[in-house]
C-alpha positions as CSV (number, residue, x, y, z in Angstrom):
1,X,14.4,-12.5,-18.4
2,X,10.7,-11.5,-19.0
3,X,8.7,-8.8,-17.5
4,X,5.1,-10.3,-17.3
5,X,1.6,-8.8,-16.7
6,X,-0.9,-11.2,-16.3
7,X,-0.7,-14.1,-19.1
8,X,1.1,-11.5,-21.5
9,X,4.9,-11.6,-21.6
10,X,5.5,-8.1,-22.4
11,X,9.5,-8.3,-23.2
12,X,11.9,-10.7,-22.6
13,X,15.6,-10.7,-23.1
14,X,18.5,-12.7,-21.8
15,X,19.6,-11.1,-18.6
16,X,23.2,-9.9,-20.0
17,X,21.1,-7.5,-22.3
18,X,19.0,-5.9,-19.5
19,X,20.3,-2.8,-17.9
20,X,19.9,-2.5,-14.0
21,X,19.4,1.0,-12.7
22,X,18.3,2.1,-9.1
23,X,16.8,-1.4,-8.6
24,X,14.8,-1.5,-11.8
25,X,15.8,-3.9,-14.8
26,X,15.7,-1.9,-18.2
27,X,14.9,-4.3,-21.1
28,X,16.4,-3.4,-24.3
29,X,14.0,-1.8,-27.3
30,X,13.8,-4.5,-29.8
31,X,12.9,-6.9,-27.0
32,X,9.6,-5.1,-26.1
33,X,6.2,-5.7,-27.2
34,X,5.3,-2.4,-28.7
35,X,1.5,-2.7,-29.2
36,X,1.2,-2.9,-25.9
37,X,2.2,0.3,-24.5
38,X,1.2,3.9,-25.2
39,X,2.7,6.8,-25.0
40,X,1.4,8.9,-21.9
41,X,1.9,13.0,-21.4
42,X,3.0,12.6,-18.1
43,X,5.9,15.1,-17.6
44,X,9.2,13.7,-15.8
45,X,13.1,14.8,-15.9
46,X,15.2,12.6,-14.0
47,X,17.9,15.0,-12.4
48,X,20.8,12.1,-13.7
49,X,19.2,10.6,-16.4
50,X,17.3,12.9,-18.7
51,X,13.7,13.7,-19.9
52,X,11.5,10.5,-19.4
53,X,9.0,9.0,-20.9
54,X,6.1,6.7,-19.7
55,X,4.1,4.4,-21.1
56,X,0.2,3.2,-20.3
57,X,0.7,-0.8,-20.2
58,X,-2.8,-2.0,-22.0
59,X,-3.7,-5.7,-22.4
60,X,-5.4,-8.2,-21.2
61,X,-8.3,-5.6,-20.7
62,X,-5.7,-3.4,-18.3
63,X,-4.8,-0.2,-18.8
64,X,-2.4,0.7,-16.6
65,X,-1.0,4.5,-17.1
66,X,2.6,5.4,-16.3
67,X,3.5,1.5,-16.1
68,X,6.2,1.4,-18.0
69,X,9.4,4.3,-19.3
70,X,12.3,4.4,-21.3
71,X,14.9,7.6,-21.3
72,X,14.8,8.5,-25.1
73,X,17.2,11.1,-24.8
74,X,19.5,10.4,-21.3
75,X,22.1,12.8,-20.3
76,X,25.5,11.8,-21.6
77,X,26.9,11.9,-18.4
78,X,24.4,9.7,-17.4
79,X,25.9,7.0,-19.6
80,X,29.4,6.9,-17.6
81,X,26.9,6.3,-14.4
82,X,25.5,3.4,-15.5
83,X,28.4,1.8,-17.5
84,X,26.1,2.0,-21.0
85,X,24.1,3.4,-23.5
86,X,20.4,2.9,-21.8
87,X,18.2,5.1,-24.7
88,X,15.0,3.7,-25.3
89,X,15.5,0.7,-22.9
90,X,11.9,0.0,-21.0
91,X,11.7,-0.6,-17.5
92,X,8.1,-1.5,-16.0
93,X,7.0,-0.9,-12.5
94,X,5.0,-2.9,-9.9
95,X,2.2,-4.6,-11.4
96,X,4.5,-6.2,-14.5
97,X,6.5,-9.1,-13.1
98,X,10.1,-9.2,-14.3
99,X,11.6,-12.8,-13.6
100,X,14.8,-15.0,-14.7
């Protein structure tokens, strides 16, 4: 799978790796393009997952802030939930296109 913004393929994966949580496919670490995101300060605590971190998406001449998250610390019990380890996987929300 790929999530997409633009013409930039910003990670891609096979599908078995991904993670699928509340309707949002979570692409493992190594698989992401790293230069393209930036850490943001926005604050967020999932009450199920954990502490959360967002990303700014920038390429292409986009910046887009709080684009993208990962979980670098979930809840323990947060891994029984969803079947696996998630930490550090990155999701990406509306503007990046995840396909097959």
């Amino acid at each position: 799978m790929k999530a997409v913004l633009g013409t930039t393929v910003l990670a891609e994966a096979p599908k078995d790796e991904l993670i699928s949580i509340e309707g949002n496919w979570y692409f493992p670490p190594s698989s992401v393009k790293a230069d393209a995101l930036q850490k943001s300060p926005t604050p967020y605590t999932c009450p199920w997952k954990g502490e959360c971190q967002y990303f700014t998406v920038d390429v292409d001449g986009q910046r887009l802030p709080d684009r993208a998250w990962s979980y670098p610390h979930p809840y323990p019990t947060a891994f029984d939930r969803v079947g696996r380890d998630f930490t550090d996987y990155v999701a990406f929300w509306k503007e990046v296109s995840v396909t097959e």
